[in-house]
C-alpha positions in Angstrom: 7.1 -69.7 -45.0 8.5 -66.3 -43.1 8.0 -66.8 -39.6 8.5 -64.3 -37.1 8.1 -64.9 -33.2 6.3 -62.0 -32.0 6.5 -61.5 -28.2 3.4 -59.4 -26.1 3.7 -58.5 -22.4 0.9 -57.3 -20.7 0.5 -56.3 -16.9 -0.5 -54.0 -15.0 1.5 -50.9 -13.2 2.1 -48.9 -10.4 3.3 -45.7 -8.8 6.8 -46.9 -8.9 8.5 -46.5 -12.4 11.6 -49.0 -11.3 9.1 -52.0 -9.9 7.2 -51.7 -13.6 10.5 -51.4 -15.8 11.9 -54.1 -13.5 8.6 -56.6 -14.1 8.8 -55.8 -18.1 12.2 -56.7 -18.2 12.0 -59.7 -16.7 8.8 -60.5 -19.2 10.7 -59.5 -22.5 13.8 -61.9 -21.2 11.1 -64.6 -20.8 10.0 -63.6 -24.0 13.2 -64.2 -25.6 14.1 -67.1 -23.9 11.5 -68.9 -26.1 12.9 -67.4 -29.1 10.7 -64.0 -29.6 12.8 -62.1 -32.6 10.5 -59.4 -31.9 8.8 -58.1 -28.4 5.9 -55.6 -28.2 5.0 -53.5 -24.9 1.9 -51.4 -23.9 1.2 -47.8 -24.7 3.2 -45.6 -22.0 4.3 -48.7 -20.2 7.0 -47.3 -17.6 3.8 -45.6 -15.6 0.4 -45.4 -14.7 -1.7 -44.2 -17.1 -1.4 -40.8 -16.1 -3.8 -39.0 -18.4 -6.8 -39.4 -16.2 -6.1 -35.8 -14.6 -4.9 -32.7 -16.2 -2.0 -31.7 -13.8 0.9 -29.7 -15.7 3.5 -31.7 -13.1 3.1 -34.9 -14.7 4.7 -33.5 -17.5 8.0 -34.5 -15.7 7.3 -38.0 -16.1 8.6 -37.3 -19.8 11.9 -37.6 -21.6 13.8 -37.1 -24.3 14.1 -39.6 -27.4 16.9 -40.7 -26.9 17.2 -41.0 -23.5 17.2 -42.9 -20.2 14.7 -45.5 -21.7 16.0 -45.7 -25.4 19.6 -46.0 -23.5 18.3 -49.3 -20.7 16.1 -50.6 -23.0 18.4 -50.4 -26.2 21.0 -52.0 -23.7 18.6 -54.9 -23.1 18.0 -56.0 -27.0 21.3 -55.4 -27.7 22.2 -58.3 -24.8 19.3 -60.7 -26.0 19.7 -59.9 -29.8 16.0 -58.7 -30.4 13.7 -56.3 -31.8 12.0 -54.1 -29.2 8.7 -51.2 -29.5 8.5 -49.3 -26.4 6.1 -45.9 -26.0 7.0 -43.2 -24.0 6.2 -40.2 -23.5 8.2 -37.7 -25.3 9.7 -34.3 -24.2 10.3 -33.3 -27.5 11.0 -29.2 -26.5 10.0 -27.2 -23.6 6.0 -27.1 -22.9 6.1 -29.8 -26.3 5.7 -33.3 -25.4 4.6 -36.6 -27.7 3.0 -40.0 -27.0 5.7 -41.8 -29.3 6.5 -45.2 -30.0 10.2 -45.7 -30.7 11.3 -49.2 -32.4 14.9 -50.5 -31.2 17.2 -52.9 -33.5 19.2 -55.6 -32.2 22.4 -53.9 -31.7 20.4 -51.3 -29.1 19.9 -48.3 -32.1 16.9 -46.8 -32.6 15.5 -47.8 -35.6 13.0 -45.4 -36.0 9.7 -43.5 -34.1 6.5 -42.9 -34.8 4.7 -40.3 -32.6 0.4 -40.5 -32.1 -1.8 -39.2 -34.6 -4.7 -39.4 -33.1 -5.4 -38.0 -29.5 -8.6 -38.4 -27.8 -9.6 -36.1 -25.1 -12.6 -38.0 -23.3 -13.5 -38.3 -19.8 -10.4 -40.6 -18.1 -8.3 -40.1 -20.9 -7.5 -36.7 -20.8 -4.6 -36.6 -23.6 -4.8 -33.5 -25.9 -3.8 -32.0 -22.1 -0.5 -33.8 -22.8 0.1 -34.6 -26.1 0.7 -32.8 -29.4 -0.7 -34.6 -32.2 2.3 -36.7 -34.2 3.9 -34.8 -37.0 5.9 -38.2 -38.8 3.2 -39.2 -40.7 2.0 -43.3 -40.9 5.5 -44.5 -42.5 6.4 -47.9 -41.2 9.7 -48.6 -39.9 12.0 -50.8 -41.7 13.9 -53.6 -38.8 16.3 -56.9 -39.2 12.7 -58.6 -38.9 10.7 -57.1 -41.2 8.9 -53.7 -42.0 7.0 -52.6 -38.6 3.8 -50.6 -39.2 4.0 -49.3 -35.7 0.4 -46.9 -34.6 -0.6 -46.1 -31.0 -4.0 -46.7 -29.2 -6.6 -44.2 -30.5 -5.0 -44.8 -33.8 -6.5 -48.3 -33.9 -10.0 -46.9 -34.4 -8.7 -45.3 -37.8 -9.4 -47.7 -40.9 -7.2 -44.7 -42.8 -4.1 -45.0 -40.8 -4.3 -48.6 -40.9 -4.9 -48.6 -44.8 -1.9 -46.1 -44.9 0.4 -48.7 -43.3 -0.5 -50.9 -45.1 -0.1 -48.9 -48.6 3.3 -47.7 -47.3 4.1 -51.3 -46.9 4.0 -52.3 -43.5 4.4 -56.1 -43.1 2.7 -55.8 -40.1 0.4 -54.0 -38.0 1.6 -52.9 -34.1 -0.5 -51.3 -31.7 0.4 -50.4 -28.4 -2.7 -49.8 -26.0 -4.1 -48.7 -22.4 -7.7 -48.8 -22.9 -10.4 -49.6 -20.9 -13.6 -49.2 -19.4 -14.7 -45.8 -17.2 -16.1 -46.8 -14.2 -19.3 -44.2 -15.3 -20.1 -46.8 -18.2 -22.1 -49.8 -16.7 -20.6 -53.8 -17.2 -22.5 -54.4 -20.1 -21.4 -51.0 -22.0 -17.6 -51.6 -20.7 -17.8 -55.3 -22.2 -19.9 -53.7 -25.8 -16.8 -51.5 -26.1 -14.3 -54.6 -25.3 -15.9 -56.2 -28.2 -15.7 -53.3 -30.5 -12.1 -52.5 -30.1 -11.2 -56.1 -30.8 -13.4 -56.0 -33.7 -12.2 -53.3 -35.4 -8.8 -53.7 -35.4 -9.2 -57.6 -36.5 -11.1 -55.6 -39.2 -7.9 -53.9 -40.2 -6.5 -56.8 -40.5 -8.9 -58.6 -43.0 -8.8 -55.3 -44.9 -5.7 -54.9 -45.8 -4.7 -58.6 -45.4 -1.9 -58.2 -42.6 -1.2 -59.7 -39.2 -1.8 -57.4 -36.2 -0.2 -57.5 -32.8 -2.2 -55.3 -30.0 -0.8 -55.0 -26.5 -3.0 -53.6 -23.6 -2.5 -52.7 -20.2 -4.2 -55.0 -17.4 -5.6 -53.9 -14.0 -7.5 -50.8 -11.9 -5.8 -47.6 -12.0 -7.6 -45.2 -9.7 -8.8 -41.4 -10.6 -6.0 -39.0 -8.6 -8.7 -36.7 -9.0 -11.7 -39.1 -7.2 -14.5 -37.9 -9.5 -14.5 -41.2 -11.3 -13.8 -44.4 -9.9 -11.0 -45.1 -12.2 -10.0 -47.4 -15.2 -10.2 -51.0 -15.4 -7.9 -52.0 -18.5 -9.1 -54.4 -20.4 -6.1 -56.6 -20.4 -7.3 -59.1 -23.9 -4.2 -58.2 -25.5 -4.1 -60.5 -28.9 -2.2 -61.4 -32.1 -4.6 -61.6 -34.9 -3.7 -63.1 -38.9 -4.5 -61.5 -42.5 -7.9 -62.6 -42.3 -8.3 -61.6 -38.3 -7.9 -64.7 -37.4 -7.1 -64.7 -33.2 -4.0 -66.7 -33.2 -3.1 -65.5 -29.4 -4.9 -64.0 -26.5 -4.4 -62.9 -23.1 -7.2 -62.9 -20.3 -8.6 -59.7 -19.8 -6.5 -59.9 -16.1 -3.7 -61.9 -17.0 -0.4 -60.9 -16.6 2.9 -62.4 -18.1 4.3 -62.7 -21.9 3.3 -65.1 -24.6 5.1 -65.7 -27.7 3.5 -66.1 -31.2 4.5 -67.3 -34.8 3.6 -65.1 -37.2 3.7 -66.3 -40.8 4.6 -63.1 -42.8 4.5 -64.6 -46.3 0.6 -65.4 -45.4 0.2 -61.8 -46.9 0.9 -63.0 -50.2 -1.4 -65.8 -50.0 -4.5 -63.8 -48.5 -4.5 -60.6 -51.1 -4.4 -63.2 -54.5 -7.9 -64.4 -52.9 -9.3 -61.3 -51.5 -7.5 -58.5 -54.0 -8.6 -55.6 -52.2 -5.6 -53.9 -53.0 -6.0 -54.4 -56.6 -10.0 -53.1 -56.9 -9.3 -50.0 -55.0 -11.0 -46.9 -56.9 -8.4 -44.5 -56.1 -10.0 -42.0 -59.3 -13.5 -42.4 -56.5 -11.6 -41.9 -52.6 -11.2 -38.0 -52.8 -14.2 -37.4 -50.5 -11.9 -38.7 -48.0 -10.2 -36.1 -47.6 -13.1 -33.6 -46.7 -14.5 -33.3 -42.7 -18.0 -34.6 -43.7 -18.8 -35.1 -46.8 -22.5 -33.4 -47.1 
């Protein structure tokens, strides 16, 4: 049996860049003080989630890859000897920015990036404002602990980049998130859409028969702007098996870091009794490929 400890933090963030970078830091050295090999963070976790506004002078929130963050976060796995994901937000050229996750090795290297594909542009989550759509394609990134399938946020509602991964042989399946719920949408609607977002990514799971770690953001970010009354994140970050089984979960407004075992060689066992893999019609998927299909 391949076990790997996968570590999640999830909190909440403020104003201040330093106070969040200094509360994850202390979270991912808790995390690896009880052995994590591997530690995930939240989607764009150095800030507030910034994308509720369209305002061209956030764009100065972001930074080159590498940079500051690959440099004091590199320096950080490199001292405790683990795997780290990160997501930032890219300044890629001038006026050209990415929301990009960025893997780091043990020794503090970059082991590889993947930039979002998919970029929603809804009410509170104003991103196509910010973000070019990603350009690397779904390729997993190869680590000392195993073949990452790292996707971002809005990717999660995609069974195709999922499947992709998975086909490109992703060992597991790594979302970093900030969603949740628009204080327009009443409590019932907000907790409906909780629901869905859990299911459908412990449906990726069962599909292609691969462990997934999601990591949200947790607490009230308020609207700069004032037109809405803000974003309360859903916090319910969770490590899910081959068959989306929830092996770990976070409180929707709990803060800290939990470590998992995650049984990598379950994989094997899973696909021999569900064989999705192997019915495929592949000579059948072209539609796929088409907007809409009628």
């Amino acid at each position: 049996m391949h076990v790997l400890k996968v570590g999640m933090v999830q909190q909440s963030c403020s104003t201040d860049i330093r106070e969040n970078i200094s509360k994850l830091k202390e979270n991912i050295r808790g995390c690896a003080k009880v052995g994590a090999e591997l530690v995930v963070l939240q989607e764009l976790h150095n800030s507030v989630y910034f994308c509720q506004t369209e305002d061209a002078s956030l764009c100065n929130l972001a930074e080159p890859i590498p940079g500051p963050s690959t440099e004091e976060f590199g320096a950080l796995a490199r001292e405790l000897g683990i795997v780290l994901v990160l997501s930032l937000f890219e300044r890629r050229a001038p006026g050209v920015y990415h929301n990009t996750a960025v893997v780091i090795e043990k020794d503090g290297s970059i082991a590889g990036t993947y930039r979002k594909m998919h970029i929603p542009d809804d009410p509170g989550y104003y991103e196509k404002f910010y973000f070019t759509p990603g350009d690397l394609g779904f390729r997993p990134i190869e680590t000392s602990v195993g073949t990452l399938g790292v996707l971002v946020c809005w990717d999660q509602w995609y069974p195709e980049a999922a499947r992709i991964m998975a086909l490109n042989g992703a060992q597991i399946l790594i979302y970093p998130t900030a969603i949740g719920g628009v204080g327009t949408d009443p409590k019932y609607e907000q907790e409906i859409q909780r629901q869905a977002w859990e299911l459908v990514q412990r449906g990726h799971a069962v599909a292609n028969g691969l462990p997934v770690i999601t990591v949200n953001r947790t607490g009230h970010e308020d609207d700069p702007s004032g037109n809405t009354s803000g974003i309360d994140f859903w916090g319910c970050s969770f490590a899910a098996g081959p068959q989306g089984e929830i092996i770990s979960s976070f409180d929707m407004d709990e803060e800290g870091a939990k470590v998992v075992d995650i049984d990598l060689d379950r994989t094997e066992y899973v696909r021999r009794g569900w064989p999705f893999f192997r019915d495929r019609r592949i000579d059948a998927y072209g539609d796929i490929l088409k907007r809409y299909g009628k």
